[in-house]
C-alpha positions in Angstrom: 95.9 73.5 67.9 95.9 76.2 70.5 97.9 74.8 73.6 98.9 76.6 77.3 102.6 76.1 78.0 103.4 74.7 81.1 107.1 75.6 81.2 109.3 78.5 78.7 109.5 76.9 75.2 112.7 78.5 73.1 111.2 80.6 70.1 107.8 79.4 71.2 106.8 81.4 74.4 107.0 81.5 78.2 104.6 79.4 81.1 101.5 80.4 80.8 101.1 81.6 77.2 98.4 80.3 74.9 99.8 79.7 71.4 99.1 78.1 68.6 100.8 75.2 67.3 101.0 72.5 64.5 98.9 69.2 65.9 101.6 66.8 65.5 104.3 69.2 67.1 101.8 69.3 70.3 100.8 65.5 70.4 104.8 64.4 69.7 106.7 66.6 71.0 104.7 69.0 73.6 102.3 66.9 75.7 105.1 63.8 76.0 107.8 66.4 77.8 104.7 67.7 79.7 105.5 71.1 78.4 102.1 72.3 77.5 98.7 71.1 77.8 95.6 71.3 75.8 94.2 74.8 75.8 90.1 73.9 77.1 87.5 76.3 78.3 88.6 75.2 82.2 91.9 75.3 81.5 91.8 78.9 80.2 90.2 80.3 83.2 92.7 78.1 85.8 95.7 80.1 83.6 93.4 83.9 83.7 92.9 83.0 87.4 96.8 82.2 87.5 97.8 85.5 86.2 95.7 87.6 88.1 97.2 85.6 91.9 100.5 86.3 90.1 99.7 90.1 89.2 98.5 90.9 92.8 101.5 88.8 94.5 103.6 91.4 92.3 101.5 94.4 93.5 102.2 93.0 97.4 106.1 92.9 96.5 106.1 96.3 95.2 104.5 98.0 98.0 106.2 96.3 100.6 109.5 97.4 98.4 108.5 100.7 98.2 107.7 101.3 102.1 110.9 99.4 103.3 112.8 102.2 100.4 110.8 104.9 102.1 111.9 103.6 105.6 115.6 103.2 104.8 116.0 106.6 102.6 118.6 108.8 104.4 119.7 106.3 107.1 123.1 105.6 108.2 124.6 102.5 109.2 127.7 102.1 110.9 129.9 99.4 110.5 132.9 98.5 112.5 136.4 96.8 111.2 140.0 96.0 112.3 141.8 99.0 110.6 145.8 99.4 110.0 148.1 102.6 109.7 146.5 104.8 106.7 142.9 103.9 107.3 143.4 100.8 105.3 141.0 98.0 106.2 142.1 94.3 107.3 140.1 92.8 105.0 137.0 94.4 103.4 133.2 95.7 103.9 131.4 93.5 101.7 127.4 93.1 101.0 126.7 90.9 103.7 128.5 93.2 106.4 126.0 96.1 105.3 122.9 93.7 105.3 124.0 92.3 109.3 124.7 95.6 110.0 121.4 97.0 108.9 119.6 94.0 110.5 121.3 95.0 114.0 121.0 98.5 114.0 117.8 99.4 111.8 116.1 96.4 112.8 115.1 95.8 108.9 115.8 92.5 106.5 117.2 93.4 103.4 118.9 90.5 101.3 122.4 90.6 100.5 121.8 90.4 96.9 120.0 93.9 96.9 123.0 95.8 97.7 124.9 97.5 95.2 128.3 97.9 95.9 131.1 98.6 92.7 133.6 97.1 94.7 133.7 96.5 98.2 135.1 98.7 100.8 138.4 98.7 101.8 139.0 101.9 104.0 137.5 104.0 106.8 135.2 106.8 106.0 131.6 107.4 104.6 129.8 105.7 101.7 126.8 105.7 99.8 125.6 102.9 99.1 122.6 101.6 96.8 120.1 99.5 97.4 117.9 98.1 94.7 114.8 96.7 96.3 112.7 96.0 93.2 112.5 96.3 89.6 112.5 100.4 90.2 112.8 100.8 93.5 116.1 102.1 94.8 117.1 103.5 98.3 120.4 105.0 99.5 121.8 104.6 102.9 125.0 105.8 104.1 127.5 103.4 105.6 130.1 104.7 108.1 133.3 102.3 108.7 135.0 103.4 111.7 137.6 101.4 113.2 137.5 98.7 116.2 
């Protein structure tokens, strides 16, 4: 029986895909945990019609990724913080300092979670920093920390 999986099935396949299954493991096991549903004629175009709103969503992402990369390649952020003797930070730079800081002065969103940082920063001076905006898209900024 060929059936469209509502939801990822282990060793069986991910939402979406149309596979072929043994009758009773669809009619006791699949349809009662509503994790896939009969694979009809309507149903096959509704998932084809599925995929291709997905595909273009993902085309929309990318693009807007890849201008926001092209807008942010080179830049340089500074970033202001309560310093001690030695250049040695009270505290640290982390992720969401660079992404407020980019906000402010660049006037451009970029979510926390896209920054790269090894470790975060813990003394004055210049950094590059990565950012990875989608699947392969990458920019670099430089972030300045000077003190207060």
């Amino acid at each position: 029986m060929k059936v469209i999986l509502k939801q990822d099935v282990p060793r069986l396949g991910k939402q979406g895909d149309v596979v072929n299954v043994n009758d009773g493991y669809a009619r006791n096991f699949l349809f009662p945990r509503q994790l896939a549903q009969e694979a009809t004629v309507g149903s096959l175009k509704e998932v084809e019609r599925q995929r291709k709103l997905q595909a273009a969503k993902e085309q929309r992402a990318e693009e807007e990724a890849r201008s926001l990369a092209q807008r942010l390649t080179g830049s340089k952020v500074v970033v202001t913080a309560r310093s001690g003797g030695g250049g040695r930070l009270f505290g640290s730079i982390t992720n969401q300092d660079i992404a407020a800081a980019i906000k402010k002065q660049l006037k451009l969103t970029v979510d926390k979670r896209k920054i790269e940082l090894k470790e975060p920063i813990k003394a004055l001076g210049e950094y590059n920093v990565t950012l990875r905006l989608y699947t392969d898209v990458t920019s670099e900024i430089k972030v300045q920390v000077v003190p207060e």
